[in-house]
C-alpha beads as a LAMMPS data file, in Angstrom:
LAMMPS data file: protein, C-alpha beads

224 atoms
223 bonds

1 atom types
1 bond types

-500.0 500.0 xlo xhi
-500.0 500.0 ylo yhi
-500.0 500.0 zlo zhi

Masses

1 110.0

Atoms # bond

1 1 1 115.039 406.655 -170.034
2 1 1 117.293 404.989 -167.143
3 1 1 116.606 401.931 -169.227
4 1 1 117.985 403.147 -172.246
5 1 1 120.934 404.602 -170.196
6 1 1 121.439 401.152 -168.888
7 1 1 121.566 399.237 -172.407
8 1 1 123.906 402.043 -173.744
9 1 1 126.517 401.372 -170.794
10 1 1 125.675 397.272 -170.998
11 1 1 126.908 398.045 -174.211
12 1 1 129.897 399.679 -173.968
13 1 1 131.711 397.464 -172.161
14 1 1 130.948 394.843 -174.167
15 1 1 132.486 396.398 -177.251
16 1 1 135.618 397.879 -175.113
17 1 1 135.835 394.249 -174.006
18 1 1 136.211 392.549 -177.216
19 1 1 138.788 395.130 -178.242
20 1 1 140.743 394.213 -175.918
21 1 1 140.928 390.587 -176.408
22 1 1 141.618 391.149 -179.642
23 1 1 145.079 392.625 -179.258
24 1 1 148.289 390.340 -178.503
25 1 1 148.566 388.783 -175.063
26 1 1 152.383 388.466 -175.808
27 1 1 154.585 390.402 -177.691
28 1 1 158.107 388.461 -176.883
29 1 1 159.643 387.801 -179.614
30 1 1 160.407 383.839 -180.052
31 1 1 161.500 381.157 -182.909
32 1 1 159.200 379.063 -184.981
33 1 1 161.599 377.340 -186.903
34 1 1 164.904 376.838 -186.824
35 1 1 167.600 374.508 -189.104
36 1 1 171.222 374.963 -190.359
37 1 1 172.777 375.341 -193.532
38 1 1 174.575 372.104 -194.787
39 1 1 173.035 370.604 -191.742
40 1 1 170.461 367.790 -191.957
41 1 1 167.459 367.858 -190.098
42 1 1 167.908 365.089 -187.705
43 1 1 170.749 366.574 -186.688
44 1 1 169.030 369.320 -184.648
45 1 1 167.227 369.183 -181.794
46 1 1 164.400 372.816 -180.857
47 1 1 163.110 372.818 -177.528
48 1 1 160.736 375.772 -177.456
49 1 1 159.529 375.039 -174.042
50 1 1 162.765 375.034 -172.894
51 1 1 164.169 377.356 -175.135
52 1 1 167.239 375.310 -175.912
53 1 1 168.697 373.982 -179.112
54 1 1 170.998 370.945 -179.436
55 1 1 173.342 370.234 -182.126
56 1 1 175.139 366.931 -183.311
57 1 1 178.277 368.328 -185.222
58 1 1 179.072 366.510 -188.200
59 1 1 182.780 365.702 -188.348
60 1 1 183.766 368.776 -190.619
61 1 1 181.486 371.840 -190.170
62 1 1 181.941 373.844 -193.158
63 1 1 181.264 377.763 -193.648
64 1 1 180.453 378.159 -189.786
65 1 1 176.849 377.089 -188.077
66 1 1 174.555 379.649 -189.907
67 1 1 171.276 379.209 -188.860
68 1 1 167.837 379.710 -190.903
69 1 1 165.007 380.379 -189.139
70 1 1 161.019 381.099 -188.972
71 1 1 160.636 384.007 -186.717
72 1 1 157.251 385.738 -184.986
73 1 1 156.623 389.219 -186.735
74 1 1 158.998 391.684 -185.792
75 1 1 161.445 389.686 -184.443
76 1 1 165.572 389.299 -185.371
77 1 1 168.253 387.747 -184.840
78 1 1 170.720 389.382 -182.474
79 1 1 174.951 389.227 -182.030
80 1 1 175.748 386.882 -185.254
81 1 1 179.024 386.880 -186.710
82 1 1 180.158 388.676 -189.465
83 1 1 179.463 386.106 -191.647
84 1 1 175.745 385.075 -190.422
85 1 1 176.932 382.020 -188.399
86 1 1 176.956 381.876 -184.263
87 1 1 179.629 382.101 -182.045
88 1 1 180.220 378.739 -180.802
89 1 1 184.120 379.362 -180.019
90 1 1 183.445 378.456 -176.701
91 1 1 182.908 374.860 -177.562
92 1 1 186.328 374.570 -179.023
93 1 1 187.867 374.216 -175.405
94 1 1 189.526 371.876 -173.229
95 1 1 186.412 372.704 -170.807
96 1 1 182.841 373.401 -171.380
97 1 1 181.364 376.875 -171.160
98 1 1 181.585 378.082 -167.466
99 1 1 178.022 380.360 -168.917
100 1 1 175.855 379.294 -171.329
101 1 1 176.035 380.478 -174.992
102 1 1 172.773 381.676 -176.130
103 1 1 171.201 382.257 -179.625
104 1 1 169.154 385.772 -178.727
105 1 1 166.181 387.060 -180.784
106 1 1 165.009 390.188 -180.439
107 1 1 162.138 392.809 -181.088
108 1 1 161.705 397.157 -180.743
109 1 1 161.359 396.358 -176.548
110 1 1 162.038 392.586 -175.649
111 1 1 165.015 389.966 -176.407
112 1 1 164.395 386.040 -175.796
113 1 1 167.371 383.932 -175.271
114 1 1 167.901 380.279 -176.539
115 1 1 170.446 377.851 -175.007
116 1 1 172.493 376.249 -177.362
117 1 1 173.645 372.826 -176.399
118 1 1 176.962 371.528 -179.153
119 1 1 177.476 367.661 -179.070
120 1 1 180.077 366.040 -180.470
121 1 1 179.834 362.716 -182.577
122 1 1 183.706 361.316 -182.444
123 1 1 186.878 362.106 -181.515
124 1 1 189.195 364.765 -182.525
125 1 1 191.302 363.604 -186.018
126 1 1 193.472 364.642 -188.535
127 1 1 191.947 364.922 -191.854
128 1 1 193.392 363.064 -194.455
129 1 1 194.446 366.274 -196.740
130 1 1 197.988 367.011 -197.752
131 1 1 200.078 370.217 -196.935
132 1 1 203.092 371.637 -196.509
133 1 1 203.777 374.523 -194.122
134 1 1 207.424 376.017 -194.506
135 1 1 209.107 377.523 -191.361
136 1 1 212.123 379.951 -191.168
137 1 1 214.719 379.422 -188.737
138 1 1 215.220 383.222 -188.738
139 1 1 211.129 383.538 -188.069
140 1 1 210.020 384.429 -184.613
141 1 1 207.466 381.587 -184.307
142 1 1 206.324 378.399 -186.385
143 1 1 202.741 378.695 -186.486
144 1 1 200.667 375.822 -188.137
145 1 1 197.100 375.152 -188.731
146 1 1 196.114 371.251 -189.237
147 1 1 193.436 370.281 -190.603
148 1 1 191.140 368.458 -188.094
149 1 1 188.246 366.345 -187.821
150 1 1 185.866 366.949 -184.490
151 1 1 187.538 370.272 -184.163
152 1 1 185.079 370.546 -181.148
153 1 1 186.328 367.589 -179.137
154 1 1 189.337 368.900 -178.338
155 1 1 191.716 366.850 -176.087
156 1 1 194.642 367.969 -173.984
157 1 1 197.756 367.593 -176.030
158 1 1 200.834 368.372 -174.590
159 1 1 203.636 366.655 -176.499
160 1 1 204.107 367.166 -180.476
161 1 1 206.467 365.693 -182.489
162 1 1 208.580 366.549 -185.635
163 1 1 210.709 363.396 -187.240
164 1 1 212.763 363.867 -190.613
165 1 1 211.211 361.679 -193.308
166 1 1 214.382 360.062 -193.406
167 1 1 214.950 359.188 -189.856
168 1 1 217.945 360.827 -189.369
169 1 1 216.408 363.701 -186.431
170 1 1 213.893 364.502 -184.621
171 1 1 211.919 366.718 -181.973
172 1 1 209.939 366.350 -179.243
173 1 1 208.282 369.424 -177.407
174 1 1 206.511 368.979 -174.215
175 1 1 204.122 370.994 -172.740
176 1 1 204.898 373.059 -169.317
177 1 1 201.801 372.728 -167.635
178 1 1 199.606 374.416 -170.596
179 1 1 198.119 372.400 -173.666
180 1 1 200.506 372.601 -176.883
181 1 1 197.359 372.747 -179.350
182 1 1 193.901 374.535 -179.309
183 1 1 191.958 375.986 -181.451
184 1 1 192.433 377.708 -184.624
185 1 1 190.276 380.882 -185.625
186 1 1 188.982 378.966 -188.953
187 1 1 186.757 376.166 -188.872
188 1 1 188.313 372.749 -188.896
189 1 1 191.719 373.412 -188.139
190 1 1 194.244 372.832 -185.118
191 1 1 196.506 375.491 -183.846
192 1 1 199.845 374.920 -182.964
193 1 1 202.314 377.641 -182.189
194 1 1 205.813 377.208 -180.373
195 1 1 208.692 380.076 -179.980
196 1 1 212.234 379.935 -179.426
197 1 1 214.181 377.686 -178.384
198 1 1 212.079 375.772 -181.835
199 1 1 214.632 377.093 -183.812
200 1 1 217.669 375.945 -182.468
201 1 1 215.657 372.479 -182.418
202 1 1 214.935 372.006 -185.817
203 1 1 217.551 371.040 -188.679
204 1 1 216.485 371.956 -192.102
205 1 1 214.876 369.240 -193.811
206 1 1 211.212 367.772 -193.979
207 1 1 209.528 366.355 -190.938
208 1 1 206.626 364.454 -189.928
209 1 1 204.247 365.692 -187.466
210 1 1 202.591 364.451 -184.573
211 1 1 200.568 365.582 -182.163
212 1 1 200.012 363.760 -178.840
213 1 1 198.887 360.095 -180.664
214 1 1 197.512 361.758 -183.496
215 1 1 199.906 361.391 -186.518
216 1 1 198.867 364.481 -189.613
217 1 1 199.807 363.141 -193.288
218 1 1 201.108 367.311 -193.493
219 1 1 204.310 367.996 -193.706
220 1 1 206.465 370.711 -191.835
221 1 1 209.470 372.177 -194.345
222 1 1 211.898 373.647 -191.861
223 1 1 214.881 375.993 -193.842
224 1 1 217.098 378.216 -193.225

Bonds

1 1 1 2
2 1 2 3
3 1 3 4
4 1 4 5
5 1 5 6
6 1 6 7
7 1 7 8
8 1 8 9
9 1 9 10
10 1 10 11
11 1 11 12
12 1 12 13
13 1 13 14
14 1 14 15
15 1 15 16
16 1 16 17
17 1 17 18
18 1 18 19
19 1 19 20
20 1 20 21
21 1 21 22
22 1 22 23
23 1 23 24
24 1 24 25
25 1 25 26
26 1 26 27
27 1 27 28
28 1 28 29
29 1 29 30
30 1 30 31
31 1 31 32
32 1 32 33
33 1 33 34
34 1 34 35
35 1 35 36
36 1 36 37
37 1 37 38
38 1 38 39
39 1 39 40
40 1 40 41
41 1 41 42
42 1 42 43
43 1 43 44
44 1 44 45
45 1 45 46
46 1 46 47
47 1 47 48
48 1 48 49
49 1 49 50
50 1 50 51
51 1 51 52
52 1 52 53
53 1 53 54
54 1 54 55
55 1 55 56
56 1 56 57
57 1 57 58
58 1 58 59
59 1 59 60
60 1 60 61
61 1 61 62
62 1 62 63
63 1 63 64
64 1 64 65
65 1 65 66
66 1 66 67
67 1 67 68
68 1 68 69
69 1 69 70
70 1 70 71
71 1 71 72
72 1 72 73
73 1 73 74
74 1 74 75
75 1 75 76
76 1 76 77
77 1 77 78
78 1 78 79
79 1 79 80
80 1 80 81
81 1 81 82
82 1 82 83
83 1 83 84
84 1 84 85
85 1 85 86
86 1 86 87
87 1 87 88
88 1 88 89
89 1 89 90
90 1 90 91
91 1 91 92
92 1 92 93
93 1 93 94
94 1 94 95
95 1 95 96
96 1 96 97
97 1 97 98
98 1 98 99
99 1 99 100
100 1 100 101
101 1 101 102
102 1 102 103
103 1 103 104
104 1 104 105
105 1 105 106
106 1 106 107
107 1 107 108
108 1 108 109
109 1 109 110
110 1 110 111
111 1 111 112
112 1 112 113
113 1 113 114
114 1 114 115
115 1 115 116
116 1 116 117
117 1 117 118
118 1 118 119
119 1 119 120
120 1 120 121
121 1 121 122
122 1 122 123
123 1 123 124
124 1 124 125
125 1 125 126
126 1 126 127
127 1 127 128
128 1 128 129
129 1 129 130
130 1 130 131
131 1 131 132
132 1 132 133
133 1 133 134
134 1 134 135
135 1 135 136
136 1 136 137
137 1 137 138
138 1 138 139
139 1 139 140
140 1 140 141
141 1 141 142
142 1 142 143
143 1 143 144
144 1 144 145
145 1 145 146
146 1 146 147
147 1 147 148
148 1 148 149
149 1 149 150
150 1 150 151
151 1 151 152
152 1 152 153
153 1 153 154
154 1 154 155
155 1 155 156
156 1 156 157
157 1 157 158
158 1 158 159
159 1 159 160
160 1 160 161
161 1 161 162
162 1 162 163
163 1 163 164
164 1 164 165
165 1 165 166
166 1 166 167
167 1 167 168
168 1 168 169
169 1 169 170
170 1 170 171
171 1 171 172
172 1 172 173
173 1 173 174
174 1 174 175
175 1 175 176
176 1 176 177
177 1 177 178
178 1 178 179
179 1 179 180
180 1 180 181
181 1 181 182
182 1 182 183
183 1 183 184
184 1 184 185
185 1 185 186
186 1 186 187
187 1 187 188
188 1 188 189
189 1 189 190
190 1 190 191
191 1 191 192
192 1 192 193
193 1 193 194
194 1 194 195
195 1 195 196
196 1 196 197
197 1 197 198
198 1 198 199
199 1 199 200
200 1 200 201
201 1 201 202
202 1 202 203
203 1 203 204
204 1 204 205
205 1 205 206
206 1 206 207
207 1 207 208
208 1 208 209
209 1 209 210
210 1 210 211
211 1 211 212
212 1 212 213
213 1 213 214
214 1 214 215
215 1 215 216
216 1 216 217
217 1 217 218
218 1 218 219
219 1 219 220
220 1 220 221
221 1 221 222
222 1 222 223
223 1 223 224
């Protein structure tokens, strides 16, 4: 009888045993996989041990860095924008992030974070696309956004120049201690925005623009 008793218990605990090896060791949620639309492959570095992921930007990021990943079960993405692409905003400074920028993932009870590392591949340019912007001299503000190549190697411009296609005027602003340019809230673009005196500085007529050495084929149509 106390050998029966004995074989039952042996028993037991070997069947509780392999239940519990069975079930999941770690339930944190993580990535598998991870590229970017309109991105190729090479450019994109994962790092699961480290969690980090590195990006080489190509010259003109278009619709935003949307990422497109394998996840473990359960597990989503966390804090994109709107329009499915991360935040990267922060890269589009005259200094790097003071904190990190992360790419979380989440489950029901745990969130993993992901470092994301942004490298640039050339220098900040103007893209070779013609516009026109047309500013009031009754307006408040001219406002322009130029179209820019290695929006996210931003440089610190403080001088910007308008000269009349015909050589008769021109303007030069300088900067009074903070950058003249930084970055626009769309993709690809430079952001330039200067209040009075402007309009007292500007003649009607068309003018070439400039921006510290960096000469834009747009044009700025100042009138009345």
């Amino acid at each position: 009888m106390k050998r029966s008793l004995l074989t039952s218990l042996i028993f037991s605990t070997l069947l509780f045993g392999c239940k519990e090896s069975s079930s999941p060791v770690n339930d944190m949620p993580a990535i598998q996989s991870i590229s970017f639309e309109a991105l190729p492959d090479e450019n994109i570095t994962f790092d699961a041990r480290n969690s980090e992921i590195t990006v080489r930007m190509p010259a003109v990021l278009e619709g935003g860095l949307k990422p497109v990943m394998k996840l473990t079960e359960g597990a989503e993405v966390v804090g994109l924008l709107a329009d499915g692409s991360i935040d990267i905003s922060a890269f589009c400074r005259l200094t790097k992030p003071t904190e990190p920028v992360y790419l979380r993932i989440g489950n029901r009870t745990k969130t993993a974070t992901y470092r994301m590392n942004i490298v640039t591949t050339g220098d900040l340019a103007p893209q070779d696309i013609y516009e026109e912007t047309t500013f009031s001299r009754k307006s408040e503000a001219l406002k322009l956004n130029l179209p820019v190549r290695n929006q996210f190697n931003l440089p610190h411009l403080d001088r910007i120049t308008f000269e009349r296609e015909d050589g008769t005027d021109s303007a030069v602003i300088y900067a009074d201690g903070a950058p003249l340019a930084g970055c626009a809230s769309e993709p690809n673009r430079l952001s330039i925005q200067l209040y009075a005196p402007i309009q007292s500085l500007l003649k009607p007529g068309k003018y070439k623009i400039q921006v510290g050495n960096l000469k834009f084929p747009q044009r700025l149509i100042v009138v009345d």
